[in-house]
C-alpha positions as a Python dict, from the first residue, in 0.01 Angstrom:
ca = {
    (1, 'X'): (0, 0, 0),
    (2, 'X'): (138, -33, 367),
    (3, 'X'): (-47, 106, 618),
    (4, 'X'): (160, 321, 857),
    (5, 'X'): (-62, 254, 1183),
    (6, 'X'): (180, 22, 1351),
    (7, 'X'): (429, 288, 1317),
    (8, 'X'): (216, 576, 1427),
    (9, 'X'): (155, 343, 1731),
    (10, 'X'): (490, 269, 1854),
    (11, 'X'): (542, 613, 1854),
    (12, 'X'): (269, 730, 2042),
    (13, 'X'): (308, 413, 2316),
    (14, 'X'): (668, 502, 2362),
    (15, 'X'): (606, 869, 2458),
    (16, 'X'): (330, 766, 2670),
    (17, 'X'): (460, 457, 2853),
    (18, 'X'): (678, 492, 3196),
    (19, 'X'): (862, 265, 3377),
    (20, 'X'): (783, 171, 3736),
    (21, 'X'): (995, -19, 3951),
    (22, 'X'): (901, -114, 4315),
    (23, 'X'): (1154, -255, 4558),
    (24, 'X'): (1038, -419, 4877),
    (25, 'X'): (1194, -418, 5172),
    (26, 'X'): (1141, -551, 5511),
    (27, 'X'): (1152, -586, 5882),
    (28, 'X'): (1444, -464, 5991),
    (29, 'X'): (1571, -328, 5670),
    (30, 'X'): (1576, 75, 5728),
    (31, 'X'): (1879, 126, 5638),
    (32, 'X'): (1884, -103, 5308),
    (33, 'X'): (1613, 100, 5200),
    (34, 'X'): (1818, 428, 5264),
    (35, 'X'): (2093, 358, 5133),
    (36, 'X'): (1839, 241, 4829),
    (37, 'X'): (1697, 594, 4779),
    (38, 'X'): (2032, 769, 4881),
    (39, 'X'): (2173, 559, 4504),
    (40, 'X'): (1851, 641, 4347),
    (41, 'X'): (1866, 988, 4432),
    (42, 'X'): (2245, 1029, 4379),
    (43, 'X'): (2156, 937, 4007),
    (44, 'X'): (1894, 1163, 3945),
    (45, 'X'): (1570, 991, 4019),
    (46, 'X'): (1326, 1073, 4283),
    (47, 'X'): (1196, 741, 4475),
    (48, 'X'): (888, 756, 4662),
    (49, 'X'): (901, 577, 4953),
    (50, 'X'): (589, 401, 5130),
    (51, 'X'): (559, 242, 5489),
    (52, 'X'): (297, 23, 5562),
    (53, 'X'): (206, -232, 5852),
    (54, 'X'): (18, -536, 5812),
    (55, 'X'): (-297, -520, 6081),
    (56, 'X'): (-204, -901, 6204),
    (57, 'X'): (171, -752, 6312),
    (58, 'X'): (-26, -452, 6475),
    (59, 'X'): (-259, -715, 6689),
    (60, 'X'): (81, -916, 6752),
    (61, 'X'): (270, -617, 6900),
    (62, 'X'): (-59, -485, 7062),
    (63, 'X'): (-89, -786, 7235),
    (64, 'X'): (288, -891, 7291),
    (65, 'X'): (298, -556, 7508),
    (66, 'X'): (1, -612, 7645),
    (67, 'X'): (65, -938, 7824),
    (68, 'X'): (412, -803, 7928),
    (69, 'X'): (249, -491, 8091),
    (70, 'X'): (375, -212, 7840),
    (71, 'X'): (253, 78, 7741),
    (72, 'X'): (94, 147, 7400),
    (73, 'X'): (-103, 392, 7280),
    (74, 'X'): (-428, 229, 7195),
    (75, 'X'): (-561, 570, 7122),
    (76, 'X'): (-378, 634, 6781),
    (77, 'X'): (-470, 275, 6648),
    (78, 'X'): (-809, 218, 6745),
    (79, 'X'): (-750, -88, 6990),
    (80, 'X'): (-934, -253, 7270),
    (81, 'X'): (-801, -445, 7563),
    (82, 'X'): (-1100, -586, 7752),
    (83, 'X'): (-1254, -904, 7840),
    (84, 'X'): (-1452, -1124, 7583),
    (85, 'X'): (-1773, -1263, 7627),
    (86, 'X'): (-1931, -1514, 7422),
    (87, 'X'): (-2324, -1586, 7467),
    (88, 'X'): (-2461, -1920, 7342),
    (89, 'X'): (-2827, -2043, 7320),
    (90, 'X'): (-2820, -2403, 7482),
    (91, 'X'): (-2972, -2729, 7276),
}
């Protein structure tokens, strides 16, 4: 006798399973990724869009504008500008 488990399976995965694709975009590439989620949109799905920044660009720009005598709000992003001091015991 076959056992009808397999089958009773498939079905149950297939309801269950959905699909997620992520597409990656960077620096620079707003208006790739609106035009992206304009198509996406335009053909009935709703993308969910995520921005993130990498903490080592944040200390780049931080400092970039720091050097050059810009302004930044250090505030909002938890940021120091100050002088470092390093204390060592001598041999």
């Amino acid at each position: 006798m076959r056992s009808l488990f397999p089958l009773v399976v498939t079905k149950i995965t297939r309801r269950v399973n959905t699909l997620e694709i992520t597409v990656s975009f960077g620096r620079n590439e707003d208006n790739k990724a609106r035009e992206y989620a304009n198509l996406a949109e335009s053909s009935g799905y709703q993308p969910q869009q995520k921005l993130k920044v990498e903490p080592m660009t944040l200390k780049a720009l931080y400092r970039e504008r720091v050097e050059k005598d810009l302004d930044l709000p250090s505030e909002h992003f938890n940021l120091f500008k100050g002088n470092k001091t390093k204390i060592t015991r001598s041999k």
